[in-house]
N, C-alpha and C positions, 0 to 999 in steps of 0.2 A: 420426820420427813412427810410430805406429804404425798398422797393416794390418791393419782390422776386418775376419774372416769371418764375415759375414752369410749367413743363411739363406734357401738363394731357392730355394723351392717355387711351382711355377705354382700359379694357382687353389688356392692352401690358404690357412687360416686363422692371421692373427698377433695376439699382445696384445703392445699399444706401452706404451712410458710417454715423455713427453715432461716435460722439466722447465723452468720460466723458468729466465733467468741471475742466476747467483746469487741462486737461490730467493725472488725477490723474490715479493709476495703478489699478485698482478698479473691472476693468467688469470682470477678470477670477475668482473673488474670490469664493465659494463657495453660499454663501444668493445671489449674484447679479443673479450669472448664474439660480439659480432656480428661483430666482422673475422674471427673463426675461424669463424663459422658460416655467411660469404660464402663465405672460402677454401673451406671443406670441400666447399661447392654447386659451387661452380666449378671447383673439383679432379675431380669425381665428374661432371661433364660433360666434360669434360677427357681424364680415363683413369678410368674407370669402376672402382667397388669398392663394397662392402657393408658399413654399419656393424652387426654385430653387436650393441655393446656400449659405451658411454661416460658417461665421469665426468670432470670438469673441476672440480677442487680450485683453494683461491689460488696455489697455485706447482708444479702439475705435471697431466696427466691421465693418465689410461689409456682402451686402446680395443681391440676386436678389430673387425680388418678383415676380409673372407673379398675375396679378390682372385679377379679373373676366369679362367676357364681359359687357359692360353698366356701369362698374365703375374704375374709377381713383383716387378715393381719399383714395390715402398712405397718405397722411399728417392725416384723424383724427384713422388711424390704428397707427400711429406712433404717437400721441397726447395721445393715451388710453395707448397704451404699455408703453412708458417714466412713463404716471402720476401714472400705477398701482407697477412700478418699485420703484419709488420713496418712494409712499407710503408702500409699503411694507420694505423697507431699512431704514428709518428713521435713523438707529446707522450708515447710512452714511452722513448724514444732517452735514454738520457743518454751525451751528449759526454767526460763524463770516464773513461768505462770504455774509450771507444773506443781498441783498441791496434793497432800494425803488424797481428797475425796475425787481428784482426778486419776491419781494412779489408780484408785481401788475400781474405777468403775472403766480406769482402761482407757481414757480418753484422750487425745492429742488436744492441741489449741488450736483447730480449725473451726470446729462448730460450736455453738451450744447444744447443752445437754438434751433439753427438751425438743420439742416441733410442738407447731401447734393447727390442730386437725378441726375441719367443720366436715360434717358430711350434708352432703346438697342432698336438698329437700326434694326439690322440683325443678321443673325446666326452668323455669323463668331466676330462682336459686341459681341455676346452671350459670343460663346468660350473663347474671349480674356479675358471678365472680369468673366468668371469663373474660370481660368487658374491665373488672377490677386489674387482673393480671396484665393483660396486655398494656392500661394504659397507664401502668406503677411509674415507667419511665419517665414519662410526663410531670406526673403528679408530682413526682422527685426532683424535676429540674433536670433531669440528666438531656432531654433531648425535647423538641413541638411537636414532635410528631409521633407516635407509635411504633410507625415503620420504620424510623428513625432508630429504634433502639436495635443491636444486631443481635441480641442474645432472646430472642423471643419466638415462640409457635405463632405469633401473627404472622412472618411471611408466609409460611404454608398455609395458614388461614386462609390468606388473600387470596391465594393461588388457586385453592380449592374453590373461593367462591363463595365462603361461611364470611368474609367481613369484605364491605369496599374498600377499594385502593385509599381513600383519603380518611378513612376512618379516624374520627378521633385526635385531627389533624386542626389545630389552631383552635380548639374550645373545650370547653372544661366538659367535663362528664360527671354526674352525679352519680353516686354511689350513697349507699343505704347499709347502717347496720357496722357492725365490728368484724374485719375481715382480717384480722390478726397480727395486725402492727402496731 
């Protein structure tokens, strides 16, 4: 098996992507998106972190966390959120996927196993994979518009005044680099 080296900067900033198993279309549904939205509350009361940035597509999200000074470990924030998801989804269990090296590590059929972690470098890092996040929707076919997709930190973006109201609205945006799809 192999020996993931992860990046573990105290208090700095990561963009995740997390994908269901076997890409089933699963995470917009209605029971996922509130059991993820309990986990997250509860995780962030838990060990405390800052969501930057999120999008939640049918079979994967992306997100940037900025973690607190003195700690780096997203893996057991992302180990609680998965196992309270899970557990609370059960009616998405299905029994025939379940295999030895799922039972041993405890897993349901909701996620996959891994995540996969960048930690941003710099602002301009920042920007690109905020810009990445928000406009996956697009990029995917699901909607033309950004704003367009309901499962996104872009309307509070907007709100806020951090992106225009037409952002990203009828043209391609370039992106740069491996952002973990």
């Amino acid at each position: 098996m192999s020996d993931y080296i992860r990046a573990k900067s105290e208090g700095a900033s990561y963009f995740f992507t997390l994908v269901s198993y076997r890409r089933q279309n699963i995470l917009c549904d209605q029971a996922i998106r509130k059991a993820l939205h309990s986990a997250v509350v509860e995780a962030q009361g838990r060990y405390p972190f800052g969501i930057d940035a999120w999008i939640l597509m049918p079979d994967h999200l992306h997100c940037i966390w900025t973690l607190p000074d003195k700690d780096a470990n997203y893996s057991r924030r992302w180990s609680f959120i998965k196992r309270k998801v899970s557990l609370k989804c059960q009616e998405y269990k299905n029994e025939s996927w379940i295999n030895r090296s799922k039972t041993k590590h405890r897993e349901s059929t909701i996620w996959q196993r891994r995540f996969w972690e960048h930690k941003i470098r710099d602002q301009k890092d920042f920007e690109n994979h905020m810009d990445y996040i928000h406009y996956n929707p697009v990029k995917h076919g699901l909607c033309e518009s950004p704003l367009l997709w309901p499962y996104s930190t872009l309307h509070k973006l907007v709100k806020s005044g951090h992106y225009p109201i037409d952002w990203g609205a009828n043209k391609a945006i370039a992106f740069y680099g491996d952002f973990g799809e």
